[in-house]
N, C-alpha and C positions, 0 to 999 in steps of 0.2 A: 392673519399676516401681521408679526410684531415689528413696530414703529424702526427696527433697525434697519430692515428690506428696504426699506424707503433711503435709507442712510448710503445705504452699499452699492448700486450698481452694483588574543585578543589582541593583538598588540596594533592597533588601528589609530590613527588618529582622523578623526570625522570632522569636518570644516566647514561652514559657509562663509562665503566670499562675495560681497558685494557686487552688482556685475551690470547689469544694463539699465537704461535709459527707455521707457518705450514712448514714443512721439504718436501713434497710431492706438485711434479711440475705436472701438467698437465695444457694440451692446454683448452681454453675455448672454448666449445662449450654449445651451449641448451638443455638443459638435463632432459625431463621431468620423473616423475613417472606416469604414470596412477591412477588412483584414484578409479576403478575398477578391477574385474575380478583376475588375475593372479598377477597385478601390477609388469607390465613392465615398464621399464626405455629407453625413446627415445632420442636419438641424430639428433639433425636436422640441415643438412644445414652447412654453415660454408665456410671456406678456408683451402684447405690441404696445402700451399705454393707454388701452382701451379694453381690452379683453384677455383672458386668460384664453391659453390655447391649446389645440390637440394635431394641430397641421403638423405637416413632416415639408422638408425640402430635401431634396438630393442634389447633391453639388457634382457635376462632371468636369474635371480638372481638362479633361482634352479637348472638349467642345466649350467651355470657359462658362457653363451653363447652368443654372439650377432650376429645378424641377420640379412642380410639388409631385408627390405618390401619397398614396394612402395615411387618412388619418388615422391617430391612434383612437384608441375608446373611450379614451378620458383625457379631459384637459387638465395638465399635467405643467406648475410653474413651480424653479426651483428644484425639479426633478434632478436626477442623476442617472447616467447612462453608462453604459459597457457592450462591450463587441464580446461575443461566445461564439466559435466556432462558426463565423460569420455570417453572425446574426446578433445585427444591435434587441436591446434590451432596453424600456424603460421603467423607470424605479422608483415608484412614490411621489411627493412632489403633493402640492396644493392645487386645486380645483376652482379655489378663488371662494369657497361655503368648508370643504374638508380637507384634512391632511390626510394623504393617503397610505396605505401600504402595500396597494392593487400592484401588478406587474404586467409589462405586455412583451412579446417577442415578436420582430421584425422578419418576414420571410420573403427577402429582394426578391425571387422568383415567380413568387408567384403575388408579390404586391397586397399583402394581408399581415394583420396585424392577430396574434391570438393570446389571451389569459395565460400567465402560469399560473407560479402558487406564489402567493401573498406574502409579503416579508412579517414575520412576528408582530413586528412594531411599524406605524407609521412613521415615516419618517421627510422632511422638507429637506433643503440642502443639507445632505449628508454627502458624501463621497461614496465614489466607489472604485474597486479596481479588479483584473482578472489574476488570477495566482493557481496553477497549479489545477486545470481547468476547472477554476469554482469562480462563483463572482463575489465578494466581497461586499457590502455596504455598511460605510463606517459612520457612526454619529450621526448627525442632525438634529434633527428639534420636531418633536412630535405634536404641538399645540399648546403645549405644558411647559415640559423640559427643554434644554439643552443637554445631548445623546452621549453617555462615553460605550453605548451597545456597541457589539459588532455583529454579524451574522452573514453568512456565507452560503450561496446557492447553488446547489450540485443539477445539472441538467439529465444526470443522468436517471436520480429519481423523482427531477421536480419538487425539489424539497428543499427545505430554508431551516439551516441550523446554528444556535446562536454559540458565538464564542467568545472567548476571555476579552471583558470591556478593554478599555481605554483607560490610561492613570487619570484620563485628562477628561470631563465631557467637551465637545466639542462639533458645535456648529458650524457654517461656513469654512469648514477645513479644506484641505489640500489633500492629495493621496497620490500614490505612484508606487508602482515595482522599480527598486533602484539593488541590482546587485544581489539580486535573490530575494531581498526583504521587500515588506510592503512599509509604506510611511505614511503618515498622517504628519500635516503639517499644520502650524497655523490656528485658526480658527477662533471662536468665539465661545465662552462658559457659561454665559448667561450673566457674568458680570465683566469678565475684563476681554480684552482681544489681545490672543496669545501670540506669543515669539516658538513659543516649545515646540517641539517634535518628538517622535518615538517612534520603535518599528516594531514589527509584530513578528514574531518566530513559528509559522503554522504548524512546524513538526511538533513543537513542546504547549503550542496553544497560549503564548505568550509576550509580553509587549516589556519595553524594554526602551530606556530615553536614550534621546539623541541628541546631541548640540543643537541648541536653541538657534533660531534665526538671526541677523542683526534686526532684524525690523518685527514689530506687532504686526501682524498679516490676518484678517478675516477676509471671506471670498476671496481667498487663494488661490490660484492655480498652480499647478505640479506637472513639470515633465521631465521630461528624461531624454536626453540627446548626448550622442558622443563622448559617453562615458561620464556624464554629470547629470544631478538634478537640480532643476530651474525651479524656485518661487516665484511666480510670478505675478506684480499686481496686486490689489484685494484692498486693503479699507484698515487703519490703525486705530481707529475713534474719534479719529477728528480729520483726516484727511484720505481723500483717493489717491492710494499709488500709483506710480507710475514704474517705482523701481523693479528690478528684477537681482533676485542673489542665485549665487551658484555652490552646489552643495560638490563634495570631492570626499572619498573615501582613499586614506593611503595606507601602505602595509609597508611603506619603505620606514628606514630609519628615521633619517631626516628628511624632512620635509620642507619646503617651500612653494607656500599659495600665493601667485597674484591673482590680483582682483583688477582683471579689464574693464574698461566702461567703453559701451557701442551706445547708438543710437538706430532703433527699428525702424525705416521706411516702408511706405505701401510697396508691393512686389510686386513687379510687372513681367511679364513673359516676354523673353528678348524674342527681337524682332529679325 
């Protein structure tokens, strides 16, 4: 584990726009929704500040309740995860001795955990995302390097195939489907902590830059709501954010972006 982990906790005009505040701390963990059924929320995996881990939690939104179910096979910190066909996936990630490049898939029904097939490369906080029913995982850092790999997982032959890197290597990045494309945001090179982005075109197998962020962003997070994507968070090299920016894709002529500022409070379920 390197000493940074410790650190971090055409006619288009493409935009990021400064945008919130977040007041509300919580630890990073993998946090998936289900994409079926009940739509549960998982936590997988991780470091409580004593141990690396392989526990699962399930979050039930209606009974306000979480749950452990079945662990996984391997304790898995740093890992990276994706919902396929409704069934989360976990991806690599350190063991706290190796980096790994093991894979396991989630089977809510029947509460078991089983082996796929192994990604090419090990890889620690890399990213991932789903596109076009494949899963993606971008970059990371395999023990050695910081990653510009990409590789892509078909379920349907259980097979991992690598595809056109990254301009950029990049650990601690950011990823998201925004608008057909997939993005990689952010991230760390092994010497500086990036502002850049770029997206990746999977018909032509190619990546392709993006307006840079206003902010250096490593441990990034990436989402996507209401027709924007959100950076949120993550580590510049000398300080933990708290900011969030908001990315906008427009096809109009003119354009005009504000940049609101919110502030995130705890959510409570009205009464």
């Amino acid at each position: 584990m390197r000493a940074l982990e410790a650190q971090v906790e055409e006619r288009e005009q493409d935009m990021f726009g400064v945008g919130c505040q977040i007041v509300v701390s919580q630890e990073t963990i993998k946090a998936l929704q289900e994409q079926s059924g009940a739509g549960y929320c998982y936590a997988l995996g991780g470091h409580n500040g004593h141990n690396y881990l392989n526990s699962v939690e399930k979050y039930d939104r209606i009974s306000n309740t979480w749950q452990q179910v079945a662990p996984m096979s391997a304790k898995r910190y740093c890992m990276v995860a994706a919902v396929l066909g409704g069934y989360p996936y976990a991806l690599g990630g350190y063991d706290g001795s190796h980096y790994l490049s093991t894979c396991e898939r989630y089977n809510p029904t029947t509460n078991m955990w089983v082996q796929v097939a192994s990604m090419s490369i090990k890889r620690e906080w890399a990213a991932a995302v789903v596109l076009h029913g494949c899963i993606y995982a971008i970059g990371g850092y395999d023990g050695q390097n910081d990653l510009a790999t990409m590789e892509k997982y078909d379920p349907l032959t259980d097979t991992w195939e690598l595809c056109a890197p990254m301009s950029t290597n990049r650990s601690y990045l950011g990823a998201a489907v925004f608008n057909g494309r997939m993005y990689a945001v952010g991230g760390y090179d092994g010497t500086n902590y990036l502002p850049t982005c770029e997206w990746y075109d999977p018909v032509h197998d190619s990546w392709h830059a993006a307006p840079s962020m206003c902010t250096k962003r490593s441990a990034v997070a990436a989402a996507v709501l209401n027709g924007f994507m959100y950076a949120i968070g993550g580590y510049d090299g000398g300080t933990r954010l708290a900011t969030v920016e908001r990315y906008v894709q427009c096809t109009c002529v003119l354009v005009v972006l504000w940049c609101g500022y919110c502030v995130l409070v705890p959510f409570e379920e009205p009464t």
